[in-house]
C-alpha positions as CSV (number, residue, x, y, z in Angstrom):
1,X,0.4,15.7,-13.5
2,X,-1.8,16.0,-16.2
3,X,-5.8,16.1,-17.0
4,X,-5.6,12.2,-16.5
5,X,-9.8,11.4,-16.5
6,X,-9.5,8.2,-15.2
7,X,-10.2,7.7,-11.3
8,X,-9.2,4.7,-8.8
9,X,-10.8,3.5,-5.0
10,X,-8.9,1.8,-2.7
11,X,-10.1,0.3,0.5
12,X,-7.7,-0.6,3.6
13,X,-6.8,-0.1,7.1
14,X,-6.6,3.4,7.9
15,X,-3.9,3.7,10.0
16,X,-1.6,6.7,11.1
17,X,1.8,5.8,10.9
18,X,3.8,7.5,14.8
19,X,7.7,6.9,13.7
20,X,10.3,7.1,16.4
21,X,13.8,7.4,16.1
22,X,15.4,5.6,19.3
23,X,18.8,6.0,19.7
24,X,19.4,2.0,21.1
25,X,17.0,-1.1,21.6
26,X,16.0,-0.1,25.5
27,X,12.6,0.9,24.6
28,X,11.7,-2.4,22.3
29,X,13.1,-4.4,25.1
30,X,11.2,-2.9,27.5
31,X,8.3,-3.6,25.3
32,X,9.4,-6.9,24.2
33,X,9.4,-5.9,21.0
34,X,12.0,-8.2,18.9
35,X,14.2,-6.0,17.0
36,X,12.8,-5.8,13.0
37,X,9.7,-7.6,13.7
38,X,6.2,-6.8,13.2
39,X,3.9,-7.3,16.1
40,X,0.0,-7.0,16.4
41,X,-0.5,-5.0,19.7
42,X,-3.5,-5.4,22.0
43,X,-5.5,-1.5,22.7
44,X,-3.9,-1.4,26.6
45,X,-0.2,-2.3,25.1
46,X,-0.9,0.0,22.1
47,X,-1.6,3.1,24.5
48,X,0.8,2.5,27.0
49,X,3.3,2.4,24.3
50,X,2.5,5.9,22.6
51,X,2.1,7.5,25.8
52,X,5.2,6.4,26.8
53,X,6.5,7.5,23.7
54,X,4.9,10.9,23.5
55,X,7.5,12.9,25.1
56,X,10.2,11.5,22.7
57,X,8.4,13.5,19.8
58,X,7.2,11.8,17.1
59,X,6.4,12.0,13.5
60,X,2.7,11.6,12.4
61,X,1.7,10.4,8.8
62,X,-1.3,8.9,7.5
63,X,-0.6,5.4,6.3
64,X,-1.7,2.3,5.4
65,X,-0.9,0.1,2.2
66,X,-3.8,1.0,0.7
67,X,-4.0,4.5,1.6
68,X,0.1,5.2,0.6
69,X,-1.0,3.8,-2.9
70,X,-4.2,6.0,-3.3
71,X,-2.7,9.3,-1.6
72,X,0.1,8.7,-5.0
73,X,-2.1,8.6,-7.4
74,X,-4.0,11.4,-5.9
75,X,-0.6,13.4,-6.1
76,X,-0.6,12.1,-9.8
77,X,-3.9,13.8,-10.9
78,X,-5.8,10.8,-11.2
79,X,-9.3,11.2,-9.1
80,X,-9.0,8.9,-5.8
81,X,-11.0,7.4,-3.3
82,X,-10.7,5.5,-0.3
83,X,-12.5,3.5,2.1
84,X,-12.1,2.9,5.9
85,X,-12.8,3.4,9.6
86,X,-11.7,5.1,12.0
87,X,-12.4,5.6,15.6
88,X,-13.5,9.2,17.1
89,X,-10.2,10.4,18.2
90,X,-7.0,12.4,17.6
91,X,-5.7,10.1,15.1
92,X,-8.9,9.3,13.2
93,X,-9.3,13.0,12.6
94,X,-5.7,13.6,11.5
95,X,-6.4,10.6,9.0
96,X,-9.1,12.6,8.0
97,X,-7.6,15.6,7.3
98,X,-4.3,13.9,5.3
99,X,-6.6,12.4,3.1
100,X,-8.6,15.8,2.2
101,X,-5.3,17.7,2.0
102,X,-4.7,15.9,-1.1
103,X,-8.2,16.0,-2.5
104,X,-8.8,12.3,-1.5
105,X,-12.7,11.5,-1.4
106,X,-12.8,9.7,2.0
107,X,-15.6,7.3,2.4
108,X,-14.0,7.5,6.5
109,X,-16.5,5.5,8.6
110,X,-16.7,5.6,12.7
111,X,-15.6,2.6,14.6
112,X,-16.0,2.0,18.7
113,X,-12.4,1.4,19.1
114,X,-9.9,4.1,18.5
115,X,-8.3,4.8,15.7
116,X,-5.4,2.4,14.2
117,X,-2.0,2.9,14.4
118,X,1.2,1.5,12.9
119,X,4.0,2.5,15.8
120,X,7.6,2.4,14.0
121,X,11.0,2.3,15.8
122,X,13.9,3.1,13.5
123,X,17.1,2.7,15.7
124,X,20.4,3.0,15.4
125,X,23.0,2.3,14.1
126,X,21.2,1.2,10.3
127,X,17.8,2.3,10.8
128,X,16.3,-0.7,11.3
129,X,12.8,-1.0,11.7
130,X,10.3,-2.6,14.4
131,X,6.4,-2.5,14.1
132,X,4.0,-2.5,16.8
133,X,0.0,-2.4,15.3
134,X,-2.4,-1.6,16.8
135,X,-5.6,-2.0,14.4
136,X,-8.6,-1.2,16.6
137,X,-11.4,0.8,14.2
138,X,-9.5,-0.2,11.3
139,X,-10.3,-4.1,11.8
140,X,-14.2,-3.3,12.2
141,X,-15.0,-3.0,8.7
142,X,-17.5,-5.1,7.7
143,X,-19.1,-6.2,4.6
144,X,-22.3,-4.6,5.8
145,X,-20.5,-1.7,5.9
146,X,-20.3,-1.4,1.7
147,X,-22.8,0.4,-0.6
148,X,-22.9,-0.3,-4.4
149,X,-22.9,3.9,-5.0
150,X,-19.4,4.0,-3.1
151,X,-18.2,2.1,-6.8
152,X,-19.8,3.8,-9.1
153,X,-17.7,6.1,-11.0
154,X,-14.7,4.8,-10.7
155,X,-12.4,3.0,-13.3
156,X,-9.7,1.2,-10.8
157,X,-10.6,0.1,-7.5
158,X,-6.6,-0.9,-5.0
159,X,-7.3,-3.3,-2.2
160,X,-3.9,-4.6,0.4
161,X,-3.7,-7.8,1.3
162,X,-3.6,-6.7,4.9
163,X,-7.3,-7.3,4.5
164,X,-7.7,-10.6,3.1
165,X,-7.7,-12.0,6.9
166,X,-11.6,-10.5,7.1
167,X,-12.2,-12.5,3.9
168,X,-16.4,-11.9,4.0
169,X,-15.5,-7.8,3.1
170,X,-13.3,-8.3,0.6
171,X,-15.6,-10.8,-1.2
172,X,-18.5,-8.5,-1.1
173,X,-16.1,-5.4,-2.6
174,X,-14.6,-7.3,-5.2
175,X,-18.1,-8.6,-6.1
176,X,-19.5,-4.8,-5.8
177,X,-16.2,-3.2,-8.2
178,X,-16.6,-6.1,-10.8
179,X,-20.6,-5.0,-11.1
180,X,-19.3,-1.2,-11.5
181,X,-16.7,-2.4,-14.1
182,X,-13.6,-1.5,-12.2
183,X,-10.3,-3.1,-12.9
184,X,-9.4,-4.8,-9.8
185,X,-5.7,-4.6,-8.1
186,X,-4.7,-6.5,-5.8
187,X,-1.2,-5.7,-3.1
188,X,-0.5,-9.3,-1.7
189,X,1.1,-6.9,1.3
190,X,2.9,-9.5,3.6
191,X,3.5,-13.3,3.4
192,X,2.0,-14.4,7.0
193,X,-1.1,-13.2,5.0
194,X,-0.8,-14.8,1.9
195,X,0.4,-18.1,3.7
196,X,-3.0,-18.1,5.9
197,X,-5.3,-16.9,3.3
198,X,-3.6,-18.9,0.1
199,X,-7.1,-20.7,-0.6
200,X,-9.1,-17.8,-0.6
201,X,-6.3,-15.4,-2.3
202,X,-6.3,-17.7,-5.2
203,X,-9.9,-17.8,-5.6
204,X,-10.1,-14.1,-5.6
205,X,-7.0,-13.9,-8.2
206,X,-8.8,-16.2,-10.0
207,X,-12.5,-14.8,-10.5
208,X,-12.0,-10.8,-10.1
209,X,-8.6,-9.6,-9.3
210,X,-7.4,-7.9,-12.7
211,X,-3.6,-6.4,-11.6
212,X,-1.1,-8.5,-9.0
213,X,1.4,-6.7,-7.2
214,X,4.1,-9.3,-5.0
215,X,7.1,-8.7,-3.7
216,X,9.5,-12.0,-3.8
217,X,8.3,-13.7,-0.6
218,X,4.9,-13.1,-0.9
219,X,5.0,-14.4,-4.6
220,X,6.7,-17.5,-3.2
221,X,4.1,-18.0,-0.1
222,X,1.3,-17.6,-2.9
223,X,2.9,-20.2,-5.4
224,X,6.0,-21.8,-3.6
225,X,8.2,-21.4,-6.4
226,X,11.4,-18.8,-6.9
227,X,10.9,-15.4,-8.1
228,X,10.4,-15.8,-12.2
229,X,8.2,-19.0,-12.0
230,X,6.0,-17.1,-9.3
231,X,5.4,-14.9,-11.7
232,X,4.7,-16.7,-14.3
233,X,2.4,-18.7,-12.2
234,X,0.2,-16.0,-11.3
235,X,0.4,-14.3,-14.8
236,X,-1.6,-17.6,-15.7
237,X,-4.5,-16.3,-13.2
238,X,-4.8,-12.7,-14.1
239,X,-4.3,-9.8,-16.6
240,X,-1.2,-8.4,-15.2
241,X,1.3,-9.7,-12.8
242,X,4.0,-7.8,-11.1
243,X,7.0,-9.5,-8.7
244,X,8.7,-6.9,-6.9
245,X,12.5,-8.3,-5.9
246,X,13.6,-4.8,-4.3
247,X,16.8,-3.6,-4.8
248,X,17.0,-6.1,-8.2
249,X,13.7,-4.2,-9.5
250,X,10.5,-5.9,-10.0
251,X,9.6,-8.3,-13.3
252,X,6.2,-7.9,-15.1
253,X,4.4,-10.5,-16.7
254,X,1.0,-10.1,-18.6
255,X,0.1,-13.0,-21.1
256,X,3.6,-13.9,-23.8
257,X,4.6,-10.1,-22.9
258,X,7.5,-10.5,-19.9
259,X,9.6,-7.3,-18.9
260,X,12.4,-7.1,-16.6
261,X,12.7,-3.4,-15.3
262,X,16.4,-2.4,-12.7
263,X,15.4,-0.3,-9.9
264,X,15.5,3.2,-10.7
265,X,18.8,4.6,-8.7
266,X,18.0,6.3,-5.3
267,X,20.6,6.4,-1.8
268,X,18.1,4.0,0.1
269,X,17.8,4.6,4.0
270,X,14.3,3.5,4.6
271,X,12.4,0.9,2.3
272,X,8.5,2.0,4.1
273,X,6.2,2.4,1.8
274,X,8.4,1.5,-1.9
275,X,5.5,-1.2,-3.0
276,X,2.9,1.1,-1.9
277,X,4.2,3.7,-4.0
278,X,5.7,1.7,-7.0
279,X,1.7,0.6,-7.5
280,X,0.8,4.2,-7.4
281,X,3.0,4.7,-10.7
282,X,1.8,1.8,-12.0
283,X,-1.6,2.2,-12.2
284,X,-1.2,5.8,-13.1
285,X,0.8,4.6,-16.2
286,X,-1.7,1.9,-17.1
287,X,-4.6,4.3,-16.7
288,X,-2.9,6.6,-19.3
289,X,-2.9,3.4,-21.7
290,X,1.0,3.1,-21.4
291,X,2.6,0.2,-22.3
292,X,3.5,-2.6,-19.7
293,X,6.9,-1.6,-19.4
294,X,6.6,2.1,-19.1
295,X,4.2,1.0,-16.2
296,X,6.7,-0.5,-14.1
297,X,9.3,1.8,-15.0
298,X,6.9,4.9,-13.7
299,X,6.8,2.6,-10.7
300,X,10.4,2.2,-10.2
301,X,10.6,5.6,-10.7
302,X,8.8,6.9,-8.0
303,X,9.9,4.3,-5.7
304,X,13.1,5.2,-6.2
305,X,11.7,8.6,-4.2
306,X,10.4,7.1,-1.5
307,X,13.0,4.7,0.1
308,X,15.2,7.8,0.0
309,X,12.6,9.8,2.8
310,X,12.2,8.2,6.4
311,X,8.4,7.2,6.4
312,X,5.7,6.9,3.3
313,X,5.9,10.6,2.6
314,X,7.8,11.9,-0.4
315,X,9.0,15.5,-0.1
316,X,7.9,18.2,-2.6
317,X,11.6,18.5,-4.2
318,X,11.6,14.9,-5.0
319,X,8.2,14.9,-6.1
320,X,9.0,17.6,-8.3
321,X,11.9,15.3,-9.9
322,X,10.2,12.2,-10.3
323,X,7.1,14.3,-12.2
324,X,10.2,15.6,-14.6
325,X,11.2,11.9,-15.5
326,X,8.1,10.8,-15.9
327,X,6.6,13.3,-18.0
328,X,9.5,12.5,-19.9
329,X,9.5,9.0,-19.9
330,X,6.1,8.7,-20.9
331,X,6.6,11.7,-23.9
332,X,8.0,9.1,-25.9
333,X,4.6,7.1,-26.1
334,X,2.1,9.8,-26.9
């Protein structure tokens, strides 16, 4: 958006989202796929269910919590980075090329399994979604795998939670970002993750993470309490904490300094993607030295965007808008 200097990694499971709109629930039954859950698929079910959907036609989009974040603030002007793998295949090179087509440094290493994929039903009537993951080459990152020069340079370094169950890695790249003076955020991503990582989660909160984004269950697996205390709670853990309550808007928390922000307006019809995004504002924001609140109100605002698109990808119209109310949100302030 502008000649913003400052630059942000993130590291994550590089996965290409395949959305399917099915016109009735035949095809998750057939799976066994429960309606609006989110399963882990072995590689034979994963195949056999994108071949089978194939013929449908599908949509293709680079994804990832992670990635969504770091492909927004790449479309913000800040300079972004990324870390994964990938396997040799179709997928892994479409990955590749998403990522470059918005001037993304990929640090994209090769796996033995193919590529991962997130495969998402929306059916009818209300567009309700069902996830079938497939990780392969995404889950074979390895702490081995990280180099102190793939820090350097960089001001912010994004990690998802989807991670924390390989807890050696992220250890070993919190530990690397700290030594290159990054400011650390964290995206608790789901609650089954926070709920079986909590020990570890809080020690990494604790000791190096800098910038907490929760939505309202994942704030409550992390500190069993309701919405406001849960943030307070983790506020006393780190510099900045943000509880996302989705249509109600997030709250932000960082020391005395508490803000409640309303969710920017938008005519929701697929939610995919709104934290991802929402921390892409954010961290924009903050890396222009804007004040908490215009931080998550750049957030909301470009969430707002997103759950009005089917998938993570925010058309070039709305980008267009939300670039007009941020510049002049944030004209006030400079």
């Amino acid at each position: 958006m502008d000649s913003n200097t400052k630059s942000i990694l993130g590291i994550g499971n590089a996965l290409t989202d395949i959305l399917a709109l099915l016109p009735d629930d035949r095809f998750l039954r057939q799976f066994h796929l429960p309606k609006g859950s989110m399963q882990h698929v072995d590689m034979e079910t994963g195949d056999k269910i994108w071949q089978t959907l194939k013929p449908m036609g599908v949509q293709y989009v680079a994804g990832g919590s992670a990635a969504n974040t770091i492909t927004g603030t790449a479309i913000f002007g800040m300079r972004s980075g990324f870390i994964g793998k990938v396997g040799d295949d179709e997928l892994g090179h479409l990955f590749r090329s998403d990522q470059e087509q918005y001037g993304i440094k990929s640090t994209l290493l090769k796996g033995r399994n193919s590529s991962g994929r997130a495969m998402v039903f929306i059916t009818a009537p209300n567009a309700e979604r069902t996830f079938a993951v497939y990780l392969g080459a995404a889950l074979e990152l390895v702490p081995e795998d990280l180099k102190p020069e793939f820090f350097e340079g960089y001001d912010y370094f994004h990690i998802e939670g989807y991670l924390v169950q390989n807890q050696a890695l992220i250890r070993k790249a919190v530990e690397m970002a700290k030594k290159a003076g990054c400011i650390i955020s964290l995206d608790m991503a789901s609650y089954n993750v926070v709920e079986s990582n909590e020990a570890f989660l809080h020690d990494i909160v604790d000791k190096y993470v800098d910038i907490v984004f929760a939505n309202e269950t994942e704030a409550k697996a992390f500190t069993k309490m309701e919405p406001k205390e849960a943030l307070d709670e983790i506020a006393g853990h780190c510099s900045i904490a943000v509880v996302k309550i989705g249509k109600d808007g997030s709250m932000l928390k960082s020391g005395d300094e508490y803000h409640y922000i309303p969710a920017w307006p938008a005519d929701t019809i697929d939610a995919t993607g709104a934290g991802d995004t929402y921390a892409a504002g954010f961290i924009y924001a903050h890396s222009l030295g804007m004040p908490l609140k215009v931080c998550g109100e750049v957030g909301s605002i470009i969430a707002a965007k997103v759950v009005e698109v089917i998938g993570t990808k925010i058309d070039i119209p709305r980008w267009k808008t939300a670039k007009q109310e941020i510049r002049e949100l944030i004209a006030k302030y400079i």
